[in-house]
Biotite code that builds the C-alpha atoms (Angstrom):
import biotite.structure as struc

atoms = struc.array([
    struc.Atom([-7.536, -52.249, -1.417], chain_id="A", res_id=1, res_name="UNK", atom_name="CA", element="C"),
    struc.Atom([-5.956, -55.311, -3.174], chain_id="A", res_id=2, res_name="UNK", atom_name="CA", element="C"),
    struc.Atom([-2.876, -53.579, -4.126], chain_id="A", res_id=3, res_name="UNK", atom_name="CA", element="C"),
    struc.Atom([-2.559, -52.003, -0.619], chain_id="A", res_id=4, res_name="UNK", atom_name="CA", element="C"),
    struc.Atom([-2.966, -55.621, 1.115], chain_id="A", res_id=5, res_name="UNK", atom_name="CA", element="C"),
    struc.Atom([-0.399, -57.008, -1.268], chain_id="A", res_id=6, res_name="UNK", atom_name="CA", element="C"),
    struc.Atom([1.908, -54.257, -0.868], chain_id="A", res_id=7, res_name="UNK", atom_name="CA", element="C"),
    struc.Atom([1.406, -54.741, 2.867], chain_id="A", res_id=8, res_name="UNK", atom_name="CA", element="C"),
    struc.Atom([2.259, -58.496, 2.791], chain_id="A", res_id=9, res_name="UNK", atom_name="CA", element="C"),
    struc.Atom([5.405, -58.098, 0.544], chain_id="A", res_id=10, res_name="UNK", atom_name="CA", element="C"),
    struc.Atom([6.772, -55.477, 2.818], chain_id="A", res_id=11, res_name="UNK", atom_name="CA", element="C"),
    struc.Atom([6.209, -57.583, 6.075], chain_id="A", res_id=12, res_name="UNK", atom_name="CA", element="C"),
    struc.Atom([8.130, -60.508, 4.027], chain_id="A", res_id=13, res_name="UNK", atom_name="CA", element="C"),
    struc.Atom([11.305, -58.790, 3.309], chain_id="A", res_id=14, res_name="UNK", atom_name="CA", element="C"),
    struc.Atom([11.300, -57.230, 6.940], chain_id="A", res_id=15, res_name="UNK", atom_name="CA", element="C"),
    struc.Atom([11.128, -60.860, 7.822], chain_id="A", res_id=16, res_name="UNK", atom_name="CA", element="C"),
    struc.Atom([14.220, -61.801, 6.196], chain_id="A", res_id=17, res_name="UNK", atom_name="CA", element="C"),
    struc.Atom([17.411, -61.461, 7.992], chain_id="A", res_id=18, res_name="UNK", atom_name="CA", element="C"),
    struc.Atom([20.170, -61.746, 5.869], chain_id="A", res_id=19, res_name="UNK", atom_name="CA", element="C"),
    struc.Atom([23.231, -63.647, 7.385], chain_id="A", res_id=20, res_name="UNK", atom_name="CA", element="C"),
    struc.Atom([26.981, -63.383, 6.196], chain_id="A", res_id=21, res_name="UNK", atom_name="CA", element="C"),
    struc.Atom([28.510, -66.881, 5.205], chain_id="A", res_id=22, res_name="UNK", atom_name="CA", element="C"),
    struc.Atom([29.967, -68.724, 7.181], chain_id="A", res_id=23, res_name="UNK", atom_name="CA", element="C"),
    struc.Atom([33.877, -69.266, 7.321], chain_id="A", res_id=24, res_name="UNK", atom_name="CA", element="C"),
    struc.Atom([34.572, -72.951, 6.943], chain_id="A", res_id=25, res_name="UNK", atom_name="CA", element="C"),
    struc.Atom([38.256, -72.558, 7.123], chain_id="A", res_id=26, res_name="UNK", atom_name="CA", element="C"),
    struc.Atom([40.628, -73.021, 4.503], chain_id="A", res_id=27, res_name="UNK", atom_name="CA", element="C"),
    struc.Atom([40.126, -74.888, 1.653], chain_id="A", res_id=28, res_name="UNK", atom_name="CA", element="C"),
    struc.Atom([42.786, -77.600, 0.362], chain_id="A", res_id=29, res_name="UNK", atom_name="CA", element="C"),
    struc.Atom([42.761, -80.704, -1.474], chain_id="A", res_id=30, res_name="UNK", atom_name="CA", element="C"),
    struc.Atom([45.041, -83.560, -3.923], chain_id="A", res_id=31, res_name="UNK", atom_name="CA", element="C"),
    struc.Atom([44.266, -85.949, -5.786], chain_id="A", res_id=32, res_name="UNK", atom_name="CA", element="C"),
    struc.Atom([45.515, -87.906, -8.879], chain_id="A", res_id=33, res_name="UNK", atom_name="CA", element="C"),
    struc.Atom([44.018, -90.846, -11.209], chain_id="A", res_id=34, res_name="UNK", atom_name="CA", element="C"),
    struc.Atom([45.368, -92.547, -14.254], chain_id="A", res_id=35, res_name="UNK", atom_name="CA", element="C"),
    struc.Atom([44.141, -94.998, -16.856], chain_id="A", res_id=36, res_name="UNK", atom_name="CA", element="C"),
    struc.Atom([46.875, -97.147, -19.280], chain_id="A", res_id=37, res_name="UNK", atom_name="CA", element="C"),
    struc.Atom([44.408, -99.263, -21.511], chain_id="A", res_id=38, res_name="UNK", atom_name="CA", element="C"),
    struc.Atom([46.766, -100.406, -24.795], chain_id="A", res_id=39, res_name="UNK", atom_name="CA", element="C"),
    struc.Atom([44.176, -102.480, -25.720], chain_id="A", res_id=40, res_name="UNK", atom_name="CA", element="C"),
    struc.Atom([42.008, -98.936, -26.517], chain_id="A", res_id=41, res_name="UNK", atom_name="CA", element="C"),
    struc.Atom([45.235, -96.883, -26.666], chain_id="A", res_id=42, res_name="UNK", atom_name="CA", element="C"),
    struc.Atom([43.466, -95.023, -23.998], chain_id="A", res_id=43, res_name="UNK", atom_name="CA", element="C"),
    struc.Atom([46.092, -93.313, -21.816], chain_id="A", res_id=44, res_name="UNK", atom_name="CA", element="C"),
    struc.Atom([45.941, -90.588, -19.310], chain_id="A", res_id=45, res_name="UNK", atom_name="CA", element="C"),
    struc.Atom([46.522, -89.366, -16.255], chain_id="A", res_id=46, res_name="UNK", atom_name="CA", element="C"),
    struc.Atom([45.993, -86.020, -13.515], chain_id="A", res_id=47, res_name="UNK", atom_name="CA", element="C"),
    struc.Atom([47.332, -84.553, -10.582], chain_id="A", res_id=48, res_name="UNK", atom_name="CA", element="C"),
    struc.Atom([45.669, -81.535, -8.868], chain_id="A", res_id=49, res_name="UNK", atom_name="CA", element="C"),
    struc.Atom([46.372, -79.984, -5.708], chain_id="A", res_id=50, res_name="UNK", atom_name="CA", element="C"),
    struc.Atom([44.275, -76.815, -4.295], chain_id="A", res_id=51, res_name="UNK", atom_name="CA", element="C"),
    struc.Atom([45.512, -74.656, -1.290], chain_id="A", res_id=52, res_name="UNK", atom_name="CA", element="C"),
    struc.Atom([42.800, -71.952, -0.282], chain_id="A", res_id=53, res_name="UNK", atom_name="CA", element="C"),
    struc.Atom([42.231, -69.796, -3.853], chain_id="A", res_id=54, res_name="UNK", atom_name="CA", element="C"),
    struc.Atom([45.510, -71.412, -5.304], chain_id="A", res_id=55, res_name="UNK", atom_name="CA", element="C"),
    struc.Atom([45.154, -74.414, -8.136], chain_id="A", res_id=56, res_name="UNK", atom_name="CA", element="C"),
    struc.Atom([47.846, -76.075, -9.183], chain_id="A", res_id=57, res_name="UNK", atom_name="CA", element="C"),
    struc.Atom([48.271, -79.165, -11.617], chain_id="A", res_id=58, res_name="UNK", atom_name="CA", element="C"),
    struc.Atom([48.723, -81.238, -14.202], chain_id="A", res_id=59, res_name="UNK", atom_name="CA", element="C"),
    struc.Atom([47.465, -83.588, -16.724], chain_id="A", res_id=60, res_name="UNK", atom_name="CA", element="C"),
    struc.Atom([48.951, -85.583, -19.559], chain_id="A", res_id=61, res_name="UNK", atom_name="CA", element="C"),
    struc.Atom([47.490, -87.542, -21.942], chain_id="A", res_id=62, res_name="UNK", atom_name="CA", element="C"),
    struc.Atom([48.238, -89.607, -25.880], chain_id="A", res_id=63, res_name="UNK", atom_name="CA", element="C"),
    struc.Atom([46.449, -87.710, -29.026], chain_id="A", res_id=64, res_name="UNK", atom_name="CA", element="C"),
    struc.Atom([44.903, -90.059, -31.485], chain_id="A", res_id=65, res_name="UNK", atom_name="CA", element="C"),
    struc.Atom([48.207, -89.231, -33.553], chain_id="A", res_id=66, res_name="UNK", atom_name="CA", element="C"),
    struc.Atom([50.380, -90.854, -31.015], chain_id="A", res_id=67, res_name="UNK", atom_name="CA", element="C"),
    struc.Atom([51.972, -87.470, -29.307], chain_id="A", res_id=68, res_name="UNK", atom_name="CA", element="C"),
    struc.Atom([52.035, -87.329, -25.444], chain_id="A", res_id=69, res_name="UNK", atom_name="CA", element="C"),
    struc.Atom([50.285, -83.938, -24.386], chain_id="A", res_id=70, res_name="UNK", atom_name="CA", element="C"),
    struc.Atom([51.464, -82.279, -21.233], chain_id="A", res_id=71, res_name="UNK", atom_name="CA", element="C"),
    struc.Atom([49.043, -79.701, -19.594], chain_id="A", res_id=72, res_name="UNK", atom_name="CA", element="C"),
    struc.Atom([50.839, -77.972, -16.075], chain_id="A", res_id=73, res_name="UNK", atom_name="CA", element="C"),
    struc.Atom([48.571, -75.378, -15.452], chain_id="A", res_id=74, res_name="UNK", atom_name="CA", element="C"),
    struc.Atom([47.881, -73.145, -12.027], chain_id="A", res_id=75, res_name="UNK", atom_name="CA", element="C"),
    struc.Atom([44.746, -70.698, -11.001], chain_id="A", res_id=76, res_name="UNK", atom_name="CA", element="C"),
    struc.Atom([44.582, -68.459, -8.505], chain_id="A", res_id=77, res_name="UNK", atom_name="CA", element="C"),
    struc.Atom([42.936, -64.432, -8.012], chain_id="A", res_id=78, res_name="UNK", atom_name="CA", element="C"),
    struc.Atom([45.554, -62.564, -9.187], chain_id="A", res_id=79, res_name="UNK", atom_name="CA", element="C"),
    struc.Atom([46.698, -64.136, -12.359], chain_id="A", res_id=80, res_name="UNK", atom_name="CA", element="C"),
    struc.Atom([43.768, -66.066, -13.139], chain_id="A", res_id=81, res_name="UNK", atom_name="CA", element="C"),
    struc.Atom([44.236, -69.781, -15.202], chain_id="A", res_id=82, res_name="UNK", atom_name="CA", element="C"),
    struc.Atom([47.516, -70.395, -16.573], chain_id="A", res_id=83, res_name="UNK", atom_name="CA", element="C"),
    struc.Atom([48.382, -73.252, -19.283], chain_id="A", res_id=84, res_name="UNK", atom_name="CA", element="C"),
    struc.Atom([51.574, -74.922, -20.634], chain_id="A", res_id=85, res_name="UNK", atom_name="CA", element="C"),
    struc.Atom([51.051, -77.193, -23.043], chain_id="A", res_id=86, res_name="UNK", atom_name="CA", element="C"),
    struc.Atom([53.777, -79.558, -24.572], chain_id="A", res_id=87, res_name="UNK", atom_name="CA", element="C"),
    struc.Atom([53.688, -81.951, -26.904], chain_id="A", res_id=88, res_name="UNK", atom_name="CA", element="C"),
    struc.Atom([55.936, -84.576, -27.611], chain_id="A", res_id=89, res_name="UNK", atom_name="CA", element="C"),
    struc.Atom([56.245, -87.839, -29.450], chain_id="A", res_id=90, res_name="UNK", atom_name="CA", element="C"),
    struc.Atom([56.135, -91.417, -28.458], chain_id="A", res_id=91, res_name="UNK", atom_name="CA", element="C"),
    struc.Atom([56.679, -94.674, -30.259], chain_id="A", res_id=92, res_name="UNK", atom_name="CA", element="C"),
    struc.Atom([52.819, -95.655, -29.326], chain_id="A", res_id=93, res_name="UNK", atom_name="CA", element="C"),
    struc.Atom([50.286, -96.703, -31.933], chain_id="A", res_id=94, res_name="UNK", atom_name="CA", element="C"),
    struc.Atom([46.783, -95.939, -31.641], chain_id="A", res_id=95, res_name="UNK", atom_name="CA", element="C"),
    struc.Atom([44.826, -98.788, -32.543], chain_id="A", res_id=96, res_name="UNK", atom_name="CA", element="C"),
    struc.Atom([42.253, -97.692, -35.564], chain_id="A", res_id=97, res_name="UNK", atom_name="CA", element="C"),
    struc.Atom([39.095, -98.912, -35.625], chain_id="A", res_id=98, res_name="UNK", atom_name="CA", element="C"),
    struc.Atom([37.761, -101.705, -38.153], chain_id="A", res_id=99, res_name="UNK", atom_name="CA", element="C"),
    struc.Atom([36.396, -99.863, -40.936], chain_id="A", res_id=100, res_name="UNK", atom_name="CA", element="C"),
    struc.Atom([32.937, -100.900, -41.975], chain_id="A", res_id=101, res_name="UNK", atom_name="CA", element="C"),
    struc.Atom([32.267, -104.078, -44.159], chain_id="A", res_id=102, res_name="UNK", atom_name="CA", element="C"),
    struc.Atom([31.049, -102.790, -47.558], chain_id="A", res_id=103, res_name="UNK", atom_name="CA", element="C"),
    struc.Atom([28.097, -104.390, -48.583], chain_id="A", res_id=104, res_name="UNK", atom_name="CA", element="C"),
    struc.Atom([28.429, -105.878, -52.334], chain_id="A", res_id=105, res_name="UNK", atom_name="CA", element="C"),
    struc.Atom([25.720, -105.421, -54.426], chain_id="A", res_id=106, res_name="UNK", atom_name="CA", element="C"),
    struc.Atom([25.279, -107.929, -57.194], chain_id="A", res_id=107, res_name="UNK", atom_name="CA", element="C"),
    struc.Atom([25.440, -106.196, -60.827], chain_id="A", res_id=108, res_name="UNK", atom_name="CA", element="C"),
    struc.Atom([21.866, -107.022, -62.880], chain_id="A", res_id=109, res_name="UNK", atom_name="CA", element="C"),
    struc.Atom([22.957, -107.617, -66.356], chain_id="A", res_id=110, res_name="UNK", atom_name="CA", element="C"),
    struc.Atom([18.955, -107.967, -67.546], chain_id="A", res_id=111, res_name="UNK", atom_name="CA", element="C"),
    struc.Atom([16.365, -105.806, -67.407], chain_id="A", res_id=112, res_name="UNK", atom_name="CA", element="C"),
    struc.Atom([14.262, -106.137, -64.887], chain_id="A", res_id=113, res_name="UNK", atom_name="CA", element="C"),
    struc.Atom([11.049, -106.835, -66.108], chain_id="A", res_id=114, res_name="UNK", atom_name="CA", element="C"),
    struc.Atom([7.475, -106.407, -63.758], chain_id="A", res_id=115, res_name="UNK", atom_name="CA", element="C"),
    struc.Atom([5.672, -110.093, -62.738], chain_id="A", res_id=116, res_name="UNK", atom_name="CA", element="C"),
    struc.Atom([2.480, -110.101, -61.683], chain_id="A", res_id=117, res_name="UNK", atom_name="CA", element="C"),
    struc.Atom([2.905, -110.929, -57.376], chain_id="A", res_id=118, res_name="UNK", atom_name="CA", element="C"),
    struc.Atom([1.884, -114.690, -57.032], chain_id="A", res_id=119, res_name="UNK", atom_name="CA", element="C"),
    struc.Atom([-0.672, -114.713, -54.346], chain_id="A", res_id=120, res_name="UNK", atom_name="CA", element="C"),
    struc.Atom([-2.268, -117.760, -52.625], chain_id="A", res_id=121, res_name="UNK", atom_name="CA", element="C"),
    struc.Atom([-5.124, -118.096, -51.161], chain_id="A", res_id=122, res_name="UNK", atom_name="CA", element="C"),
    struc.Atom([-6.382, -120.383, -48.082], chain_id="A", res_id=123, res_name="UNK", atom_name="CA", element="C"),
    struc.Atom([-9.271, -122.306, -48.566], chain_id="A", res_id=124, res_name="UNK", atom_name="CA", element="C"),
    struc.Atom([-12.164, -120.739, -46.127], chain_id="A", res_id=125, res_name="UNK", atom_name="CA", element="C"),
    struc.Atom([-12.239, -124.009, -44.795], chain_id="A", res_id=126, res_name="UNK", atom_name="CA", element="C"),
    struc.Atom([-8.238, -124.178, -43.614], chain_id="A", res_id=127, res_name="UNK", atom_name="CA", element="C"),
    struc.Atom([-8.485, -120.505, -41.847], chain_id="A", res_id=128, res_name="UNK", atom_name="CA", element="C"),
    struc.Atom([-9.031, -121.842, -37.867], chain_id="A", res_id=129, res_name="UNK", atom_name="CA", element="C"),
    struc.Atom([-10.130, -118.820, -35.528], chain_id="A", res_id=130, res_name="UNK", atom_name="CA", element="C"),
    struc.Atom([-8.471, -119.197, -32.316], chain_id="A", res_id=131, res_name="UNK", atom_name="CA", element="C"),
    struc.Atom([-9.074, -117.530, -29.021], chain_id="A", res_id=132, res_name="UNK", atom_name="CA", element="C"),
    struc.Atom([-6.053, -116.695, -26.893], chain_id="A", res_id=133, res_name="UNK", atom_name="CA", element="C"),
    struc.Atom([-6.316, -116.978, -22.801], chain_id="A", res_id=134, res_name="UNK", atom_name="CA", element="C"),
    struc.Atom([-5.895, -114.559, -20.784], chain_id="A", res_id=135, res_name="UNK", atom_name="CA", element="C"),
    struc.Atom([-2.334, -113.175, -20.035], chain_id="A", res_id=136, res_name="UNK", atom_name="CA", element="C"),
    struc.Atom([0.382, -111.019, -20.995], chain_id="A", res_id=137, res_name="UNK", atom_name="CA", element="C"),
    struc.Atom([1.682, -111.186, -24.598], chain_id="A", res_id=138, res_name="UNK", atom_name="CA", element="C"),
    struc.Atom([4.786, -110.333, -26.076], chain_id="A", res_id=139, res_name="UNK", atom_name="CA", element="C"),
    struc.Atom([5.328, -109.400, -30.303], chain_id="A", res_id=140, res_name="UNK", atom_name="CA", element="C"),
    struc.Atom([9.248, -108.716, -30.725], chain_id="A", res_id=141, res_name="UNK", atom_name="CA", element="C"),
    struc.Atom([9.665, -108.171, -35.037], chain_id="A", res_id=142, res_name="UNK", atom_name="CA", element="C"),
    struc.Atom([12.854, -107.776, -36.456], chain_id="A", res_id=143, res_name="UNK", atom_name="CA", element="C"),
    struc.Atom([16.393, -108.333, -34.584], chain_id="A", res_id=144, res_name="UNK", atom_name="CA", element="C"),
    struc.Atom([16.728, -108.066, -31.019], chain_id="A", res_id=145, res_name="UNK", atom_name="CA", element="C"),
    struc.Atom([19.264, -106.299, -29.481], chain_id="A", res_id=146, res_name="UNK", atom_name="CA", element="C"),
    struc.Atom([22.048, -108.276, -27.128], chain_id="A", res_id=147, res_name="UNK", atom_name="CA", element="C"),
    struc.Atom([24.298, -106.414, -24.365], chain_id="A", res_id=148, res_name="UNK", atom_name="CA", element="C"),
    struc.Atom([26.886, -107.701, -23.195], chain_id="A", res_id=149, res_name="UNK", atom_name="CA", element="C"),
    struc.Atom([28.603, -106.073, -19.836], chain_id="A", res_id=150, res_name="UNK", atom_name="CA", element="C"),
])
């Protein structure tokens, strides 16, 4: 009877569902372009793209981390698919390298290290004070703390 009553109700549900084509919206176009020229970063690049209905065409250029401009003109569309031309070519631009890390020198022992016994003090029983802290919200940072700067 279960099986019957679900079978019942899934039926009913997919009767219920009328399926609609999509709607046309027209066609579909589109440009736009950006660039960035940081020397400071040696980041530099740029893009133009333009889209009429199913048909993509652009480009984009941009400088490697070896200091050659690459040029990307590519095009998409449904007959031949995506399409790429890439060119390379060089410029006289450095990319600035990034400090390497400081090395941290290690001083060279030149005796053996021999084992001490830990030198431990003790306070008197007298000297330890027990305090009790107020109410409130309390804070323990250990260690360094981080700083951001935007």
């Amino acid at each position: 009877q279960l099986s019957c009553l679900l079978c019942l109700c899934l039926a009913s549900a997919v009767w219920a569902i009328e399926l609609q084509p999509e709607p046309d919206y027209g066609p579909v176009a589109y440009e736009f372009h950006w660039a960035v020229n940081d020397p400071h970063t040696g980041d530099i690049k740029s893009q133009k793209e333009t889209r009429k209905d199913d048909k993509v065409e652009g480009v984009y250029e941009l400088i490697d981390s070896d200091g050659y401009r690459r040029i990307v003109q590519y095009k998409a569309d449904d007959h031949n698919g995506f399409e790429a031309i890439v060119q390379r070519e060089p410029t006289d631009i450095k990319i600035p390298l990034p400090e390497p890390p400081k090395k941290l020198l290690a001083a060279k022992i030149l005796t053996p290290v021999v084992p001490v016994a830990p030198l431990v003090h003790y306070a008197a029983p007298k000297a330890i004070i027990k305090q009790e802290l107020s109410a409130g919200n309390y804070v323990s940072v250990s260690g360094p703390t981080a700083q951001y700067k935007y």
